[in-house]
C-alpha positions as CSV (number, residue, x, y, z in Angstrom):
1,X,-8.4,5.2,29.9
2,X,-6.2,5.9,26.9
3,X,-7.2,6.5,23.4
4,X,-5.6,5.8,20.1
5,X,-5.2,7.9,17.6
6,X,-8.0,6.8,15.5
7,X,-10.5,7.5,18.6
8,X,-11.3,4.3,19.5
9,X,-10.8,3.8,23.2
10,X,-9.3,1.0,25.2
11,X,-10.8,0.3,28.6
12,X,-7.5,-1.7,29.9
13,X,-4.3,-1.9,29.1
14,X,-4.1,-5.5,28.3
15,X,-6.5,-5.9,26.1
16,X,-5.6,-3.1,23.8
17,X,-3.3,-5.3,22.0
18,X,-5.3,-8.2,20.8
19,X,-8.2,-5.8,19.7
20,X,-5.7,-3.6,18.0
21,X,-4.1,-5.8,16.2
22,X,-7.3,-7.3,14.6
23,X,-8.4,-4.2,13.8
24,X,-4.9,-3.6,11.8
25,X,-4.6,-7.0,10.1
26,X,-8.9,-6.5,9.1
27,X,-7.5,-2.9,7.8
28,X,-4.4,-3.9,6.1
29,X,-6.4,-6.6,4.3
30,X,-9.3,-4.6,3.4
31,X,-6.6,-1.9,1.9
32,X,-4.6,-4.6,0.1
33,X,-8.0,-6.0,-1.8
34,X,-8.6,-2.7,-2.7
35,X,-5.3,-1.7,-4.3
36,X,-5.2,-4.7,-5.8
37,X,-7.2,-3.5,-8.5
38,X,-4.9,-0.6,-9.2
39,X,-2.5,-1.8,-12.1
40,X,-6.0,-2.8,-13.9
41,X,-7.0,1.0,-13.8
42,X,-3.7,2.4,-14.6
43,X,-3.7,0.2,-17.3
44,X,-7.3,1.3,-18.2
45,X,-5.8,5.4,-17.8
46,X,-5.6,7.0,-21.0
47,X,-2.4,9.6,-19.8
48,X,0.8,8.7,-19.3
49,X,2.5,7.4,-15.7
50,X,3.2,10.8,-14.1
51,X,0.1,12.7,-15.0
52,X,-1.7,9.1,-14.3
53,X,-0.3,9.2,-10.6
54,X,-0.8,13.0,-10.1
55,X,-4.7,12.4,-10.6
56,X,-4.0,9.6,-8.3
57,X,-3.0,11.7,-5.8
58,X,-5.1,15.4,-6.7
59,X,-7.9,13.4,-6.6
60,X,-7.8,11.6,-3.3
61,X,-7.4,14.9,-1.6
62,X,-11.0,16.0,-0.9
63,X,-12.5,12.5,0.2
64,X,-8.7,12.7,2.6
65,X,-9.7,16.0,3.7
66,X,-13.1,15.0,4.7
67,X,-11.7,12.2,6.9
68,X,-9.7,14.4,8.9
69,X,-12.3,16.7,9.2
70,X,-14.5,14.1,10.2
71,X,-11.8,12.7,12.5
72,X,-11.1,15.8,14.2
73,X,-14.8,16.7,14.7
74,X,-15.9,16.5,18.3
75,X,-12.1,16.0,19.8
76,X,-11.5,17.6,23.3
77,X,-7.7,17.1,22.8
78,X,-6.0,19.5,20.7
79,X,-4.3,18.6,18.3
80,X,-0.8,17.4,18.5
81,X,2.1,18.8,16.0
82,X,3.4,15.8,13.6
83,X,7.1,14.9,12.5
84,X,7.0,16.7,9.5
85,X,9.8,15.4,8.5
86,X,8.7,11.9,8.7
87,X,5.3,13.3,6.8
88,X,7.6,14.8,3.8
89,X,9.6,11.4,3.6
90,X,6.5,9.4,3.5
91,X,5.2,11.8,0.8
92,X,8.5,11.4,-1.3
93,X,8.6,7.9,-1.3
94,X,5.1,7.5,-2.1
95,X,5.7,9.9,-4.6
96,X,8.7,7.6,-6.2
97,X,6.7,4.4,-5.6
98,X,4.0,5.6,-8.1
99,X,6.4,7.3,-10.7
100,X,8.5,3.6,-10.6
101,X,5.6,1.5,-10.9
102,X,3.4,3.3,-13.3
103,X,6.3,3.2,-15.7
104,X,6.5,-0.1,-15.2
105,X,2.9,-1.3,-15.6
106,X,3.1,0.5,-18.9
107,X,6.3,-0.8,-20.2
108,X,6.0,-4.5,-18.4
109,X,3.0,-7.0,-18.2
110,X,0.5,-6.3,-15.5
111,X,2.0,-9.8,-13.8
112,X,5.7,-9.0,-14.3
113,X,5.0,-5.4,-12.4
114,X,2.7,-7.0,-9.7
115,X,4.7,-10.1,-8.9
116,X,8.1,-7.7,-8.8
117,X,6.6,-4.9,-6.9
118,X,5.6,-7.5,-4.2
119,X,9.3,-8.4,-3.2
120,X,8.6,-5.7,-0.6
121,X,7.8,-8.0,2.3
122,X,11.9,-9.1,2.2
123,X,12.8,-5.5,2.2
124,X,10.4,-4.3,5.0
125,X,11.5,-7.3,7.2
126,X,15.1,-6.0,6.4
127,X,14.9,-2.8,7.1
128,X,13.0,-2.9,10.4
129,X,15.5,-5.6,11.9
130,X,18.9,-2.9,10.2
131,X,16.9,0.1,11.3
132,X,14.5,-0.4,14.2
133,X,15.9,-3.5,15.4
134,X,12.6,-5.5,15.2
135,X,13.1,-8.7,15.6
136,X,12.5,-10.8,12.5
137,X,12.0,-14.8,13.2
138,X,13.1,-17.8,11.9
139,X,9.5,-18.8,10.9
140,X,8.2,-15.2,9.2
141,X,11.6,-15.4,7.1
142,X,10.4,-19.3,5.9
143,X,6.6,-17.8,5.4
144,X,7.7,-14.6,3.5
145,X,9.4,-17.4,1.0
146,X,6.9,-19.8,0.9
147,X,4.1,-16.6,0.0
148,X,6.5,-15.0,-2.3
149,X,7.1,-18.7,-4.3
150,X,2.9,-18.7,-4.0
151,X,2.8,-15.6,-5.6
152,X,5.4,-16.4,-8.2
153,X,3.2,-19.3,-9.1
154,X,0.1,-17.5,-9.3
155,X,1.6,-14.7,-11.7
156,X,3.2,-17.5,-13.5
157,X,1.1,-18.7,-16.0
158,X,0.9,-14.7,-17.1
159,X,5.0,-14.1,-16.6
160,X,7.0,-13.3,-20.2
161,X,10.7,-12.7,-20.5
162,X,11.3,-10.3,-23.2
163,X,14.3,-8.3,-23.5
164,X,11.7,-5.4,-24.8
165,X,10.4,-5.3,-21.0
166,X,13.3,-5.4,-18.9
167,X,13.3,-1.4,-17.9
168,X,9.6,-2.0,-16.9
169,X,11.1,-5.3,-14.9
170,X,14.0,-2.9,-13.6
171,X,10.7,0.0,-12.4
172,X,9.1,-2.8,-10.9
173,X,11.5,-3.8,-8.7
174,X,13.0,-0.4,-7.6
175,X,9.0,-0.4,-6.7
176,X,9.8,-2.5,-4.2
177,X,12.2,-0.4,-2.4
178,X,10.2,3.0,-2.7
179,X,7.3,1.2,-1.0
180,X,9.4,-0.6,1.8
181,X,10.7,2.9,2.3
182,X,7.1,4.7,2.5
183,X,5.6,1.6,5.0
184,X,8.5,2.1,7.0
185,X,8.4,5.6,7.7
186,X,4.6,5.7,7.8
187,X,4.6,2.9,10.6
188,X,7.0,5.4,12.3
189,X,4.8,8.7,11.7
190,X,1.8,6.5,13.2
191,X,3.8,6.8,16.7
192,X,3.0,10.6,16.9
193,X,0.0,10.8,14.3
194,X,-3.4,9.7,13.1
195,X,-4.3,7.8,10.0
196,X,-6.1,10.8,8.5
197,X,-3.3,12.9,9.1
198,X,-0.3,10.8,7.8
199,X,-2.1,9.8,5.0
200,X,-3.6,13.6,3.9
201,X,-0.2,15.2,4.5
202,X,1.8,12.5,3.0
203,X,-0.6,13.1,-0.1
204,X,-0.4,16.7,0.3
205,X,3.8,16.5,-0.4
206,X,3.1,13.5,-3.1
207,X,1.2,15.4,-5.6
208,X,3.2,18.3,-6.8
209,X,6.3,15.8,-7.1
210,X,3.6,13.9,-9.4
211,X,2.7,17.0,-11.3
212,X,6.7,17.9,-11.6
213,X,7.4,14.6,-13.0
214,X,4.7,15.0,-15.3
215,X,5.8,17.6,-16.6
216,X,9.8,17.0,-16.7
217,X,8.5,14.1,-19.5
218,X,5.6,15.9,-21.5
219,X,3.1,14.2,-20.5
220,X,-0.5,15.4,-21.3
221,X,-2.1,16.3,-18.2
222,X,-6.1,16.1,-19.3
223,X,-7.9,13.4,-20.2
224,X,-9.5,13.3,-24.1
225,X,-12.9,13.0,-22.8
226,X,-15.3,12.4,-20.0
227,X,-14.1,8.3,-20.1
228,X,-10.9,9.5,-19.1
229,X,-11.7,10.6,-15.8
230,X,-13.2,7.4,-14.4
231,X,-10.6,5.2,-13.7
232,X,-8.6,8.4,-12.2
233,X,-11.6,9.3,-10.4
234,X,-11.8,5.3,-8.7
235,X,-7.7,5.8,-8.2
236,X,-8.0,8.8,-6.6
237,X,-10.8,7.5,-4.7
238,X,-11.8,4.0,-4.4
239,X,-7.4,3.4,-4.5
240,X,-5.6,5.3,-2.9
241,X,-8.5,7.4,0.0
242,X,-10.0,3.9,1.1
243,X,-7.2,1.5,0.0
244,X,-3.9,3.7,1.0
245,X,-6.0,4.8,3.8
246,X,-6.9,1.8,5.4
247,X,-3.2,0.7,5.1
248,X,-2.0,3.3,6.8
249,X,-4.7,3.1,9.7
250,X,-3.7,-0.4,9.8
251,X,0.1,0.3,9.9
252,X,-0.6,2.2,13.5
253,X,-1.5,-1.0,14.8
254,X,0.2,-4.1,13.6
255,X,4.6,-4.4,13.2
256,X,5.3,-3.2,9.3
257,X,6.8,-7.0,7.9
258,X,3.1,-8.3,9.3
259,X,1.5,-5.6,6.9
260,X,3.6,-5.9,3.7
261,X,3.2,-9.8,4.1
262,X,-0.3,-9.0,4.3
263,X,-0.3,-7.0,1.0
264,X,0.8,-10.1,-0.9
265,X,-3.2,-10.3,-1.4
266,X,-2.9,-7.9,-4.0
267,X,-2.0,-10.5,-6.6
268,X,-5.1,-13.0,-5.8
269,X,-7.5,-10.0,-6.5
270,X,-5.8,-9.0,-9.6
271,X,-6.1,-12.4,-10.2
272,X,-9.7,-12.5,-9.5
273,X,-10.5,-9.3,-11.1
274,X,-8.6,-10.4,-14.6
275,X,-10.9,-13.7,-13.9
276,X,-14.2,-11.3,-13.6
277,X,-13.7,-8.7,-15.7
278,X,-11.8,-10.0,-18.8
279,X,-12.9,-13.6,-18.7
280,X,-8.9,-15.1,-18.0
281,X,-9.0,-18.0,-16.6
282,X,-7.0,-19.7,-14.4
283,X,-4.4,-22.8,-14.4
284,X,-4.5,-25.4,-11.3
285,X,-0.6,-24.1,-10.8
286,X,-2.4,-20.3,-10.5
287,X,-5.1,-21.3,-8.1
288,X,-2.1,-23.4,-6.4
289,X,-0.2,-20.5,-5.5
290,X,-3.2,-18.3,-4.4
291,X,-4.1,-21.0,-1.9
292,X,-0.5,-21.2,-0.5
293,X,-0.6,-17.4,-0.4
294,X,-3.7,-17.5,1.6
295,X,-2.2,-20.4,3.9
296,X,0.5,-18.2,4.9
297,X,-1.1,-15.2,5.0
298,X,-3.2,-17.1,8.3
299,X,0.1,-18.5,9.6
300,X,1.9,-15.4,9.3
301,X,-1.0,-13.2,11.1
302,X,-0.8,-15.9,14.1
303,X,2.8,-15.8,14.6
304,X,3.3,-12.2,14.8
305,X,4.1,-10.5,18.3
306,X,2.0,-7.5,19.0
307,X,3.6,-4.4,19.4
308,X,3.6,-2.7,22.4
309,X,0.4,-0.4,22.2
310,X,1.5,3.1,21.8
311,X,-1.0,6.5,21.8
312,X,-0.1,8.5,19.0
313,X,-1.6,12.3,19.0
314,X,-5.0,13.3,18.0
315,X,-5.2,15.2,14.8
């Protein structure tokens, strides 16, 4: 009998990779709803980008240290010794990935920054066939484009051109790199490492970079009052511990282009939550484009291979 990584075993061989790849797609999803509401709350933060992501990151920290506690708890195997290096890349990417995109978020509309950040799928697909040699099909190339054109329709009706925004445009798409980079080597440090682990390391390295950033631009580091703290509290938490996290437990299981297509659910729940929350309503063209999102979001998880199984270390 082998076990995973994130301790759930797998009485045969075979069917390790059906089960684990449902698990991953479930996780990936879950973890893409959740971070969906992110630009809403960095929006809603009262700091500036750096210090906004530092929070981000400080925060996370205990609830991440309590999962690998948690994790650890009980384990007969000791614990394995992780790629650092692979943990410190993760961390500065990650790292780069929130400076980029906060900036953006604040300079750019919330659609611009969403709809720009999410050309990540091409890049992952890119990368994994020019680095890892995984192959990428004919088909997942045609339903990357088809859910990127559904996403450009349903951040359409919200989409502005103004010469005023372009840097935050510019953030928003070197976004897209920094993230392609961090679910790339993440997927990798799954190979020899839990979830709990990648992620609280990869935080660990994250937050000072946050803090130095902060502080290269002047940026006040404390909230003005109590109000302050909730939406870097739900970051810290709600985001980036059970969002981040369940992306990354999900990355261990399911081939990286299959998880960033997956992410292209972020932009129906900050749909949805602009809908909720502030009473915006959506176009037919809008609702359009989050159905053909959805469409290939099914299509997409049914024509992926598995990956061979691997057994990463225990924490």
């Amino acid at each position: 009998m082998t076990e995973p990584a994130d301790g759930t075993a797998s009485t045969t061989g075979t069917d390790l990779p059906a089960a684990s790849m449902l698990a991953g797609t479930l996780a990936v999803l879950a973890g893409a709803c959740v971070i969906g509401f992110a630009a809403i709350l960095v929006k809603a933060s009262d700091l500036g980008p750096q210090a906004t992501a530092f929070w981000r990151l400080t925060l996370a920290l205990p609830a991440l240290a309590l999962w690998l506690a948690l994790h650890r708890h009980g384990k007969d195997t000791p614990p394995g010794r992780p790629d650092m290096r692979l943990m410190a890349l993760a961390g500065i990417f990650f790292a780069l990935d929130l400076a980029f995109w906060h900036v953006g978020i604040k300079i750019t509309t919330a659609a611009n920054a969403t709809l720009l950040a999410n050309l990540t799928p091409i890049l992952v697909a890119l990368f994994s066939w020019l680095i890892f040699r995984e192959t990428v099909t004919r088909s997942f190339i045609l339903v990357c484009a088809v859910m990127l054109s559904g996403a450009a329709l349903l951040a359409g009706g919200n989409l502005t051109i103004d010469p005023d925004r372009l840097t935050g445009d510019v953030f928003s798409i070197l976004t897209a790199f920094w993230y392609a980079a961090y679910l790339l080597t993440v997927r990798k440090a799954r190979d020899g490492a839990s979830a709990p682990r990648v992620i609280f390391l990869s935080t660990l390295i994250a937050a000072p970079i946050s803090l130095a950033l902060a502080l290269a631009f002047g940026e006040t580091l404390l909230p003005a009052g109590w109000e302050g703290w909730v939406p870097l509290i739900l970051l810290g938490v709600v985001v980036h511990a059970g969002g981040q996290g369940a992306i990354i437990f999900g990355l261990g299981r399911i081939p990286a282009p299959l998880a960033a297509l997956l992410l292209l659910v972020q932009p129906i729940v900050a749909a949805a939550a602009g809908w909720m929350l502030f009473d915006e309503a959506l176009s037919a063209i809008q609702l359009l484009g989050a159905a053909i999102i959805l469409a290939g979001l099914y299509i997409a998880q049914r024509k992926s291979p598995a990956p061979p199984p691997s057994v990463p270390r225990d924490p």
